[in-house]
N, C-alpha and C positions, 0 to 999 in steps of 0.2 A: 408442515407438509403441504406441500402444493394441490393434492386431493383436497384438504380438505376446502380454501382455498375457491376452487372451482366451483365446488358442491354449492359453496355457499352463496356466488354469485350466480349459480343454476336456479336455486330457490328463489331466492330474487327477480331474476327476469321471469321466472313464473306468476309473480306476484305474491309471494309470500315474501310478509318483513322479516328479517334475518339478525341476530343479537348471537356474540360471540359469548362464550358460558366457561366455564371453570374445565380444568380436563384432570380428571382419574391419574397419577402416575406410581406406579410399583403399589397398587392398591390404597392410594389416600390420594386426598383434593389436592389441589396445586392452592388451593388457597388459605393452605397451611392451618386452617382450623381442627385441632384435635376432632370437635365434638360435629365436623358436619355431617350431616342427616344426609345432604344430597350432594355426592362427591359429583365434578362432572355433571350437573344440570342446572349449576345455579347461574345468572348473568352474572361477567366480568364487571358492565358497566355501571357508572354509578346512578343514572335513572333505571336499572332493570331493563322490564320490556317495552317502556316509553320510548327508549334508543330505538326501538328494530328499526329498519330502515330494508328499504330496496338500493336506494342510492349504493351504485357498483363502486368509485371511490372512496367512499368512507368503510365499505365490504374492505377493500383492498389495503385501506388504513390498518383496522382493528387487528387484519391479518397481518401484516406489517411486523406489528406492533407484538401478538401473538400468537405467532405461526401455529402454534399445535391448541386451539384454541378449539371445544367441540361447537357445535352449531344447534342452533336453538331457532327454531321456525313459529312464525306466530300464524296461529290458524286464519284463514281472512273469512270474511263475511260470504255466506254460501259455500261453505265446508264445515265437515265433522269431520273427526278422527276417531276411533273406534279403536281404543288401548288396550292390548289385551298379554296377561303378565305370562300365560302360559305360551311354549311354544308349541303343544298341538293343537289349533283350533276344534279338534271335532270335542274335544272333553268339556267346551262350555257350549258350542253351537252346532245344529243341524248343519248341513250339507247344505240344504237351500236358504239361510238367513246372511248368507257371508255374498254376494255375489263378487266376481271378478273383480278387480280393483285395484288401483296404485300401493303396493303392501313392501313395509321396510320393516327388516326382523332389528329387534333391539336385542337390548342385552340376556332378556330372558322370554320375550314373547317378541308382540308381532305387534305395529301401526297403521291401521287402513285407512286411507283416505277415500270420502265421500263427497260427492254433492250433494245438496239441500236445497231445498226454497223454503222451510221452516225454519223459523228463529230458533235454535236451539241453543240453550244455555250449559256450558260443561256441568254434565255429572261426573259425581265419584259413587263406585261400587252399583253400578247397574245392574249386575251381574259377580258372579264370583271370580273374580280375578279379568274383571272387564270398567272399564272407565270412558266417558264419552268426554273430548277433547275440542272446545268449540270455539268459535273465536273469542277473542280476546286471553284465549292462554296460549301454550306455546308445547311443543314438543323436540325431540333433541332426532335431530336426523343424520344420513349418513354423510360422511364417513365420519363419523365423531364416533369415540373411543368410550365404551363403559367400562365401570368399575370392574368388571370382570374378564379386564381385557380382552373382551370381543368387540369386533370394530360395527356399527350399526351398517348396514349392507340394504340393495334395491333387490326385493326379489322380483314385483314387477314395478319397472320402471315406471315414474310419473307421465314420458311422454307414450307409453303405452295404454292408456288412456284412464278415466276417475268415470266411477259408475256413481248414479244414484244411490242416494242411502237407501239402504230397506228399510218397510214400514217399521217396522217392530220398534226403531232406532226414534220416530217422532213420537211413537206413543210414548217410551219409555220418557222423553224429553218432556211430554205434557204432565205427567205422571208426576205431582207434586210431593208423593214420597216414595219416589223411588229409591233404592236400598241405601244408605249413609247419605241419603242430600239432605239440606238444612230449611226448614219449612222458613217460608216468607213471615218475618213477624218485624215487629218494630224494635227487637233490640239487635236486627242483624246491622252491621259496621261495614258501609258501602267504601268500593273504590275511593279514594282520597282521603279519606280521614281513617285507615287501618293505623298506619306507624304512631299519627301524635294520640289517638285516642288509647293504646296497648302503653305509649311510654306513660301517659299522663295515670292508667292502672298500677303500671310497676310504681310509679313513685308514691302515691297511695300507701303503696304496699310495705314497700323501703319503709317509710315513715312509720308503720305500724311493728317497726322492729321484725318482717320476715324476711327470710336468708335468701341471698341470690336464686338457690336452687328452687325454695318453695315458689319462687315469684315465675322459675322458666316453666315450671310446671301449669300453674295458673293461667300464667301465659298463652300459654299453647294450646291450653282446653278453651280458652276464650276464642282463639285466630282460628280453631278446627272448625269453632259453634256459631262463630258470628260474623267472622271476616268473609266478605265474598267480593271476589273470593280472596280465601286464606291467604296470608303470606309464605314465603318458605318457611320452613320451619328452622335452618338456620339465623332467619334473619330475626324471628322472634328471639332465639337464643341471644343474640347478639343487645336488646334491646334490655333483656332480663341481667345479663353481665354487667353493660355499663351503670346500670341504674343500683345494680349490685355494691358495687365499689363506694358508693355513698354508705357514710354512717347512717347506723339506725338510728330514730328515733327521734332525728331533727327536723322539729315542724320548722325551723328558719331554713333548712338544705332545700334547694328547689331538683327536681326531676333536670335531669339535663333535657337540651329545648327540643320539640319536637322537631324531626328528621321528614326532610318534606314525602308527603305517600310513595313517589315515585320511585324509590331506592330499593325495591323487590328482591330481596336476596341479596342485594350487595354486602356483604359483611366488611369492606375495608371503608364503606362509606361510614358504618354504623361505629368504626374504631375512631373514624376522623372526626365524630361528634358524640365522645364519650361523656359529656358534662362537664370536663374539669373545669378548671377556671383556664384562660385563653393563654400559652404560651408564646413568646417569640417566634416568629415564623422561622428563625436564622438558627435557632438553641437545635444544634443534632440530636439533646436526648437521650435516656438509654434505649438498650435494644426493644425492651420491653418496657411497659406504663408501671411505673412505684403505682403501688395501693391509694387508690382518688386521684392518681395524673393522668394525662394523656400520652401519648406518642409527639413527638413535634413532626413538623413539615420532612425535614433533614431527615430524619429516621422511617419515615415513608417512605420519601425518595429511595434510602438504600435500601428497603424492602423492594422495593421494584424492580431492582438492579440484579435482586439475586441468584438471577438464573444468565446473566453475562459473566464474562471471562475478562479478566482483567491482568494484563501483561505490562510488562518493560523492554527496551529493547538496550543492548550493550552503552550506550550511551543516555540509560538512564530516563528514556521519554517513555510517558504510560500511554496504555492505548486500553481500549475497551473491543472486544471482539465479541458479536450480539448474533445471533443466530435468527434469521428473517426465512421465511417460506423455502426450508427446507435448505440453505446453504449459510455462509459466514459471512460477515461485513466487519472491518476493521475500521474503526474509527482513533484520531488521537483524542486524549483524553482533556486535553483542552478546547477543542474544539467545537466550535457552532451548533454543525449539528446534533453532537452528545448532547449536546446542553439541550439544543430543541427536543429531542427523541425523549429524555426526560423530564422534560414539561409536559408534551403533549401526551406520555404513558403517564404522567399523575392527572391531567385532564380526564384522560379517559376513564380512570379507576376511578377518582374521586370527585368527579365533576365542578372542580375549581381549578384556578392556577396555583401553580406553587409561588412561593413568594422568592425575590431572587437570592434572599441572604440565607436561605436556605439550600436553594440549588448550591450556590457558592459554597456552605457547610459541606453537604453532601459529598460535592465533587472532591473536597479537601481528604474525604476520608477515601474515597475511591481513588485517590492517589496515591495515598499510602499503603492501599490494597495489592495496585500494582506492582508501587516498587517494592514492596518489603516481605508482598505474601504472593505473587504472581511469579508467572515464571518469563524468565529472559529468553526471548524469542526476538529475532530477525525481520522486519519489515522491508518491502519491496514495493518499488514502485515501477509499475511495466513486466518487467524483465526479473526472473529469480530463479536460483541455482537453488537444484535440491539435491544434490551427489553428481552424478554426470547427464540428470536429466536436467531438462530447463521448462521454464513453465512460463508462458505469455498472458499476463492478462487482457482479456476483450474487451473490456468498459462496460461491459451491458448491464442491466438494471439486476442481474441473476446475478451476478457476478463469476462467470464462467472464465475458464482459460482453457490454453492451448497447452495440453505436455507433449515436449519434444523430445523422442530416446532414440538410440541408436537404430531404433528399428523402424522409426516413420514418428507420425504425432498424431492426437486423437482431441476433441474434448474432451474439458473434464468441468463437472458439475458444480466442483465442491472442491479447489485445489486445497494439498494439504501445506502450503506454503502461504505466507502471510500477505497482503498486499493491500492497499493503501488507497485512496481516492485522490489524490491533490484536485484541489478547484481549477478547472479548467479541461479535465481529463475528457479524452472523447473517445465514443467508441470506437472498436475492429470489428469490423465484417466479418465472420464467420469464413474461415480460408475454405478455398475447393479445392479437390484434387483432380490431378489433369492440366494442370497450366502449364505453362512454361515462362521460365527467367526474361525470354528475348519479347514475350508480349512488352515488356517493357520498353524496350527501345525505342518505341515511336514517342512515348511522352519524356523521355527526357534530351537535355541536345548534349549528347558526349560525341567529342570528335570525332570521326571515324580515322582509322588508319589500317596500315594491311595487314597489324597483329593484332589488331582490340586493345590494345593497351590500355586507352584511355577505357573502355567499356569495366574492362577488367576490373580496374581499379576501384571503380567508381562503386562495381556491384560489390566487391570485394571488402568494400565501407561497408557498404548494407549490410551482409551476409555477418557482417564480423560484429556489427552493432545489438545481435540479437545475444553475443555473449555476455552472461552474468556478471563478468568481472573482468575490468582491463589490463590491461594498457589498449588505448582508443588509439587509432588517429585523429589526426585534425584533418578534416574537409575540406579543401580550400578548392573555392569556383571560383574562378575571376575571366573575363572578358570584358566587352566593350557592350553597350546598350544594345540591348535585342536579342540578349542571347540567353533569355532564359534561365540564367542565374536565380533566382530568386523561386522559380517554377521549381526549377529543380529540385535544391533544397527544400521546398515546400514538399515534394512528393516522397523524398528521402524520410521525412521526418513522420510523414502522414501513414505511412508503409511500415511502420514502427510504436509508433509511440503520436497518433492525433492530438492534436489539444487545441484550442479558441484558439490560443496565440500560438500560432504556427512556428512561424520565426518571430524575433524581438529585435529591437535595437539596441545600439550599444550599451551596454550596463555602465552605470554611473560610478560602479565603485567594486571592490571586490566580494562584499557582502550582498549584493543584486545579484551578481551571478551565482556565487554558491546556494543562493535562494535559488534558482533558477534550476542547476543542478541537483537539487533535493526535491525537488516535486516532477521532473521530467526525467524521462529515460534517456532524452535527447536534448541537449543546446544547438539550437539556430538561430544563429548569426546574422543579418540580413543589413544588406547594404553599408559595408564599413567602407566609410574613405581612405582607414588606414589603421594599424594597429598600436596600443601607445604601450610601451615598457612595462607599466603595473598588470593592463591585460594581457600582454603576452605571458607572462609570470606566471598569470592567473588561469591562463588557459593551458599553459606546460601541467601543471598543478593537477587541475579538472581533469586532462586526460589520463594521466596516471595514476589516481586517485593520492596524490600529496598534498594532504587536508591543512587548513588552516585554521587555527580560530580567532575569535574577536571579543571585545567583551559586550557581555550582552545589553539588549536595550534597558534603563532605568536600572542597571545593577550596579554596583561598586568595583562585587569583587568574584563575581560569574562573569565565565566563557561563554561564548556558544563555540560549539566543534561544529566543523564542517569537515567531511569526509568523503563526498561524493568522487565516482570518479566516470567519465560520460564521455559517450562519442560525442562531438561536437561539427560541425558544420559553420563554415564561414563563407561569405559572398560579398564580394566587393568586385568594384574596375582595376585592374591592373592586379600587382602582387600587391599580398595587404601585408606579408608578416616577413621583416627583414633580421629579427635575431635569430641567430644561429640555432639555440636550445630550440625554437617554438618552432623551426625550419626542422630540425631532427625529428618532429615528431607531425610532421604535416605529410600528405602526399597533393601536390599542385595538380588542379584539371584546368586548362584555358578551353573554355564554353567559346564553339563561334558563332558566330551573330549570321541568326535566323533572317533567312531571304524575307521581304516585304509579302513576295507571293506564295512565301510557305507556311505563313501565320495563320493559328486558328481565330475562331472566336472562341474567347473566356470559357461562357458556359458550356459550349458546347465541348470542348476539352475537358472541362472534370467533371460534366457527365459520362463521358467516355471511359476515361480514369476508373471513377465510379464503377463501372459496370465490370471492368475487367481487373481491379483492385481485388477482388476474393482469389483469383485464379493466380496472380500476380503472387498475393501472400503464400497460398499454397506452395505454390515451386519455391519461394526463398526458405518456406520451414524444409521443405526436401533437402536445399540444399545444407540447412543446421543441422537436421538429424544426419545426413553424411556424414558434415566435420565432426561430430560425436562418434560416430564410429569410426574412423578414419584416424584420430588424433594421436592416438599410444603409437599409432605406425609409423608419423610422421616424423622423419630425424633432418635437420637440414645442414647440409655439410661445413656453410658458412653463415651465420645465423646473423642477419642484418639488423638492424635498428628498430624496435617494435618486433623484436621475436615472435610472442605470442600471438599476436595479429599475423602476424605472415604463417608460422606453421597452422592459425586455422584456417585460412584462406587455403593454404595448398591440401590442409585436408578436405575442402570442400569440394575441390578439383574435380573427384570423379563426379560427384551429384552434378556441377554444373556444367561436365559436360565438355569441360578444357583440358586441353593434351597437358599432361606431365611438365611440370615446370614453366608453364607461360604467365605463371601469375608474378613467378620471383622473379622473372624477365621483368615483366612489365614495373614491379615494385625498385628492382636497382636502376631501372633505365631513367626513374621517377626520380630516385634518390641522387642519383648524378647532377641531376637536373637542379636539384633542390638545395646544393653544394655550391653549384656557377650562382644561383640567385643568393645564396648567403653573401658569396665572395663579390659580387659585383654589387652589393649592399654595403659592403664595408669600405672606405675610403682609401685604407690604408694597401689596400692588398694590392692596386696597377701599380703604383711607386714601387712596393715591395717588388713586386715581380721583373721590374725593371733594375732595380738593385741587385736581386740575387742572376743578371745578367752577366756583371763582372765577378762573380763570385761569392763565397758564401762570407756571411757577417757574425761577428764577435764583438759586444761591446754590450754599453749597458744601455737602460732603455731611456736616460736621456741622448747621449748617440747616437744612437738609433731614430729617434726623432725628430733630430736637425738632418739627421742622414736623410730619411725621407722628408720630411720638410724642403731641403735642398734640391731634391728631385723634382715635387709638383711647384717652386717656388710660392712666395708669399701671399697671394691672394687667395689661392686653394686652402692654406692653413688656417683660414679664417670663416671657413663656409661649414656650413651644420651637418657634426659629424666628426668633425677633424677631430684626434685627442688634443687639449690642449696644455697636458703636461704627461711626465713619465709613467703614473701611475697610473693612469687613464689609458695610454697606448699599452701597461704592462694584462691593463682587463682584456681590452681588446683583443690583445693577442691570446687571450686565453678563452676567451669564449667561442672565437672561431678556428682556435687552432684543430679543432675533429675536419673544417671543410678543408683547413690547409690540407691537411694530409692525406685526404680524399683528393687532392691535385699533384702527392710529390712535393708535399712543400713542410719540412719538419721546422718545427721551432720545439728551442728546449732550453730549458733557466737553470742556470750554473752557480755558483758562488767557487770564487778563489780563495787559496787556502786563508790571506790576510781580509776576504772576509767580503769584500765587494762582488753585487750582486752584476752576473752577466746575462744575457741574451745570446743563443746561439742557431742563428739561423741558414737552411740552405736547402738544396733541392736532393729528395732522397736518390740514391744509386739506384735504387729497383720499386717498383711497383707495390706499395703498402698494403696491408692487409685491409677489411672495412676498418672502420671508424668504431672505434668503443663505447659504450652507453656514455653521455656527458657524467662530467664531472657537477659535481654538487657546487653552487656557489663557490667562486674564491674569493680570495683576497689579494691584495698588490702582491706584483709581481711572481702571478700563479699560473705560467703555460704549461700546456701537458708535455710530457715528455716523451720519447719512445719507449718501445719494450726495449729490456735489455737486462742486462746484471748491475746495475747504477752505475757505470761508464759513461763520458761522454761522449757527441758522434763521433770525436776525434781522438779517446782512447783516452782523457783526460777522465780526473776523478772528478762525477759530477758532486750538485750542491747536496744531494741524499747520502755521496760516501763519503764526503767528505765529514758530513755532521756522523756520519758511524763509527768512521776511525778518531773520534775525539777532536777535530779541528777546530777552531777557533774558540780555544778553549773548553771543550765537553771533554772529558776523564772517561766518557761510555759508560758503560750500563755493566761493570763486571760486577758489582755487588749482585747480583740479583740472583735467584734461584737457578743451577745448570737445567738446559734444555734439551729434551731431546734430537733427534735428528728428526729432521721435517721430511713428508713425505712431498713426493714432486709434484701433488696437487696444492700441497699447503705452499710451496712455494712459489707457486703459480699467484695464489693470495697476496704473499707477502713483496711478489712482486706490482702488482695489481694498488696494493695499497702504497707502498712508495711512488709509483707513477702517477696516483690521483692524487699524492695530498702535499708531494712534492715541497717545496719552502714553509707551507700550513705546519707542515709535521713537526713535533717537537722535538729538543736533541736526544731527549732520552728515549722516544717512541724513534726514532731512527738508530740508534745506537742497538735497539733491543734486534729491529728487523735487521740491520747490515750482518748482525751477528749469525745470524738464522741462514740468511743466504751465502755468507762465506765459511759457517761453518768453523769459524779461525777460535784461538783464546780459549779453547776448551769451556766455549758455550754448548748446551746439546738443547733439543728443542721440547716447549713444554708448552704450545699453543700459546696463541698471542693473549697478553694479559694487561 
């Protein structure tokens, strides 16, 4: 809890030293000892009250460390405290001995704090159910929790001010026996020598054959009579057990070694120094100490641990999820700083380091925790889907987010979705509301024109990037120097998902980038000269989330998976990405170059940024919570390339404020565009275009490429780019056959009935419908075909009916179970699937589909099989 937290760095800059203490839960200690005396008052740390401290960082650690931790104040020099167990004062005191005063009710009475200029040493039982509390001890303040689940409370507050003590309070102090105190004599047992002089009793005792219990009893009459002052009376218990677990009666057993004075209460110090003989620090140990063992190192640790949550996520990676000052923190469970968080919580318990072969033990079993007894939960980084809300995380040391619902967005404290830190992550500004999208405008340089097209676009990346789950576009900025490319992108990514490294350079390999996509919400691209074939792959891949894996480092016979799937952002001079597939999935901005006399200075620009970046955010969550409500409504008559992405842009429409349909203007006008730069990438396509001048073409795809060959003659055939055999023009034609036809330009692959493979190309009669999702890799001689009922353009049986009617040798598929009749959606399917898989398809998976769509042979259809 963050009250508590506070309280305790209030106490502190007062100048009282501050010591985090054990807390009360469902009426027992958290420090899981059956027999404690003082649930909720004893110190956590392992010197006791040595630790207190004012230092406000190491406050902020302990609480860290353990958030619902009660707070324990040490009296300072020139203050009493005046403890009293009943809550009505007047049944022990006048009216007049109590004056005004700093007063916190506990759990069954009341704490007054005094000033002094006499030395006053704490008494016990001064009075009947009255105790004086002086420095050098300590008292348990608010908000910290008693065993009686009432929370300790100010009735008047500390800065309403500390009265003098009343006399009564220094006589009683000089009053050498006053009720239960311990007269001054030479067998009282001073500060530093309590612990090894009580251990050095019990083993005496051990020795003399008495039984654990007789020695706790002994014990504790000796710490009541002699110690001053006493220890807890936990921590006596603690000293009487271990010294217990020795056999009687062996004058050779020695007392285990004295515990230095300073450990006041700590009971997991007094476990860590039970006597045994010394174990491996690496040995995890049972749960519990066999009869004369210890605990190891490893089985501390997972004492510590035991109040974390320990998860999997669908892919098998553990994480730890630790509850910090009243919210969550997800850590992976191999991770750095897991491993620090538990060192420095056995520091702080036990006041040594752990040894590392025992974190190592430790974390082995907290793995197995997760995968085998945790539960399989979802991790996020940035950005995450919780039904149809969405939830941003901020960065902040709270770990706070943004939930986005239909009906606006709010903070939230505590999101109930899981989310992740990657190294490098940086905070969100807290959004405002009242902004608007178009403050935007002046820090970014999108072209102007008289529809916003470019504007459109550009925001319509953004808006679309805050969605949980893709298909992304690709970003592509490209201009000439000066134009801000790079600004851009930076602002793009900043307004989303900040990190150290903004944008990156080109990844060396495809394993850098899917690393890159696993710890960011966003890939930026920055400064590519050009794009090379395995990245473009790799970046089709990323935006649609089509994972890959690799084997892992130093395994044999482990994966890693990678699954990401991420808006992306690219910036280069000119156009950077010339294949077709990565061109389907891009929309092109050309950035212009920024006047000499319109340039800022640096800083003074993303101060600016800076300042209007909160208001900025707001209006883009306006416009997500929109596309949330908006999205069931949205139907689009002709559904373009990146569906998904365009119906939630056009539901964002009314949030941002754009007429009805200017988005899907702006997105085909994009796409048009993005078809001439495939086609004017590919070499083959002027020649072609000049051949299909005299008419359309039939032949195979060496013919074809002496036909064009013959067109750009011989020097052109030899420059990079050209195919330089059939198989290579028959890819070609297949990876750009979506922009052919996006121009009227059909290609389609045949086979004759004796079995030769044809090519048949020409210019369509009418106007084509859009372009259909790409096809998945092919192989030789794999162009897409048209829709149609497997005909060719010319009425001819193509190479799909020809393999259905049994041709070159296939007998068909009549063995096989009769089918029912398909309904015209399933045939839409079976149409769909021959036009993708085309020559790939085998003869008997063609035999089965030709049967479906003609119905013929007393097939009936029974779903594809």
């Amino acid at each position: 809890m963050r009250a508590l937290l506070e309280s305790a760095l209030f106490m502190a800059a007062t100048g009282w030293g501050v010591i985090p203490l054990h807390t009360p839960i469902d009426g027992v200690c958290d420090c899981r000892r059956p027999d404690c005396s003082s649930p909720g008052k004893h110190p956590r740390t392992k010197n006791g009250l040595s630790d207190a401290t004012t230092d406000a960082d190491q406050i902020r650690g302990w609480w860290g460390t353990w958030p619902i931790a009660n707070i324990g104040a040490v009296v300072p020099d020139g203050f009493i405290v005046v403890d009293v167990d009943v809550a009505d004062l007047t049944t022990v005191f006048r009216s007049d001995e109590l004056p005004r005063t700093a007063t916190s009710r506990t759990g069954r009475g009341r704490h007054l704090i005094y000033r002094t200029t006499t030395a006053i040493r704490p008494k016990v039982g001064v009075r009947e159910h009255v105790d004086l509390r002086g420095p050098g001890s300590y008292i348990v303040v608010p908000h910290s929790l008693h065993i009686s689940n009432v929370r300790y409370e100010w009735i008047v507050p500390i800065e309403d001010g500390i009265a003098d003590a009343p006399a009564w309070v220094a006589e009683t102090a000089r009053s050498p026996r006053a009720a239960g105190d311990h007269p001054e004599d030479s067998d009282a047992i001073p500060d530093g020598q309590r612990n090894a002089t009580l251990t050095s009793l019990a083993g005496t005792m051990r020795r003399r054959g008495m039984t654990a219990a007789e020695i706790e009893a002994a014990l504790l009459a000796v710490n009541a009579g002699r110690c001053r002052p006493p220890l807890p009376d936990d921590a006596v218990r603690g000293i009487a057990s271990s010294v217990g677990r020795y056999p009687p009666g062996d004058g050779r057993t020695s007392p285990p070694p004295a515990a230095d004075d300073h450990d006041d209460g700590d009971p997991a110090a007094t476990d860590a120094r039970d006597g045994a003989p010394e174990v491996e620090s690496g040995d995890p140990g049972p749960a519990e100490p066999a009869a004369g063992g210890k605990r190891s190192q490893a089985t501390m640790i997972l004492d510590l641990a035991a109040d974390v949550e320990f998860f999997h996520t669908a892919d098998d990676v553990a994480y730890a999820r630790i509850e910090r000052d009243g919210h969550h923190e997800v850590w992976p469970l191999g991770s750095k700083a897991l491993r620090a968080w538990l060192s420095r919580r056995f520091h702080m318990e036990y006041g040594r380091a752990a040894g590392g072969q025992a974190l190592r033990d430790a974390l082995d079993v907290l793995m197995g925790r997760a995968l085998f007894e945790g539960l399989e939960c979802p991790v996020y980084v940035r950005v995450a889907g919780d039904g149809p809300d969405i939830y941003l995380d901020l960065g902040d040391p709270l770990w706070q987010a943004i939930r986005i619902t239909a009906t606006g967005w709010d903070l939230v404290a505590d999101p109930p979705v899981r989310f992740r830190r990657p190294k490098g992550l940086l905070r969100l500004p807290v959004p405002v509301r009242g902004g608007t999208v178009d403050q935007l405008r002046r820090f970014v340089n999108v072209r102007d024109d008289d529809q916003d097209n470019q504007w459109r676009l550009f925001l319509g990346c953004l808006v679309a990037a805050f969605r949980p789950n893709g298909p992304y576009p690709i970003l592509a900025l490209n201009g000439e120097h000066g134009s801000a490319k790079s600004t851009t992108a930076k602002i793009h990514r900043r307004l989303i998902d900040p990190n150290k490294s903004v944008t990156r350079a080109t990844p060396r390999d495809e394993r850098d980038l899917a690393i890159a996509a696993t710890n960011g919400a966003v890939i930026s691209l920055d400064n590519l000269s050009t794009v090379s074939d395995w990245l473009s792959d790799t970046l089709c891949r990323v935006s649609t989330g089509l994972g890959f894996s690799t084997r892992t480092l130093y395994e044999n016979d482990e994966e890693t998976l990678f699954d990401a799937c991420r808006p992306i952002v690219i910036n280069g001079i000119g156009v950077l990405g010339t294949r077709s597939d990565l061109l389907d999935r891009t929309i092109e901005l050309e950035l212009p170059r920024i006047p000499d006399d319109r340039r800022q200075d640096e800083a003074q620009f993303w101060a600016a940024f800076d300042r209007e970046q909160p208001s900025i955010l707001g209006a883009l969550l306006d416009a997500v919570s929109g596309a949330i409500g908006q999205l069931d409504a949205v139907k689009l008559e002709r559904a373009p390339r990146m569906a998904d992405f365009a119906r939630w842009v056009v539901a964002a429409e009314p949030a941002l404020g754009w007429p009805p349909g200017s988005f899907l203007k702006a997105y085909t006008g994009n796409r048009d565009a993005i078809h001439e730069i495939a086609l004017d990438a590919a070499v083959i396509v002027a020649p072609m275009r000049t051949m299909l001048e005299s008419g359309e073409f039939v032949g195979t795809a060496t013919e074809l490429l002496d036909r064009l060959a013959g067109i750009v003659g011989e020097p052109a055939t030899r420059r990079k780019g050209w195919p330089g055999n059939a198989t290579s023009l028959s890819r070609e034609l297949a990876r750009i056959a979506p922009n052919l036809r996006s121009v009227g330009i059909e290609v389609e692959k045949r086979r004759e009935s004796h079995g030769r493979r044809l090519i048949a190309i020409r210019e369509a009669p009418e106007t084509p419908s859009p372009a259909s999702p790409p096809s998945p890799a092919s192989g030789e001689g794999d162009a897409t075909a048209p829709e149609g009922d497997g005909t060719g353009l010319w009425g001819e049986a193509s190479v799909t009916e020809d393999r259905a009617r049994g041709d070159d040798g296939d007998d068909g598929d009549a063995g096989d179970a009769p089918l029912p009749t398909p309904a015209p959606d399933d045939l839409d399917i079976v149409h769909a699937a021959m036009r993708i898989f085309g020559d790939d398809m085998t003869d008997e998976s063609a035999a089965r589909l030709r049967a479906v769509v003609d119905g013929t042979d007393g097939y009936e259809w029974g779903g594809l099989a």
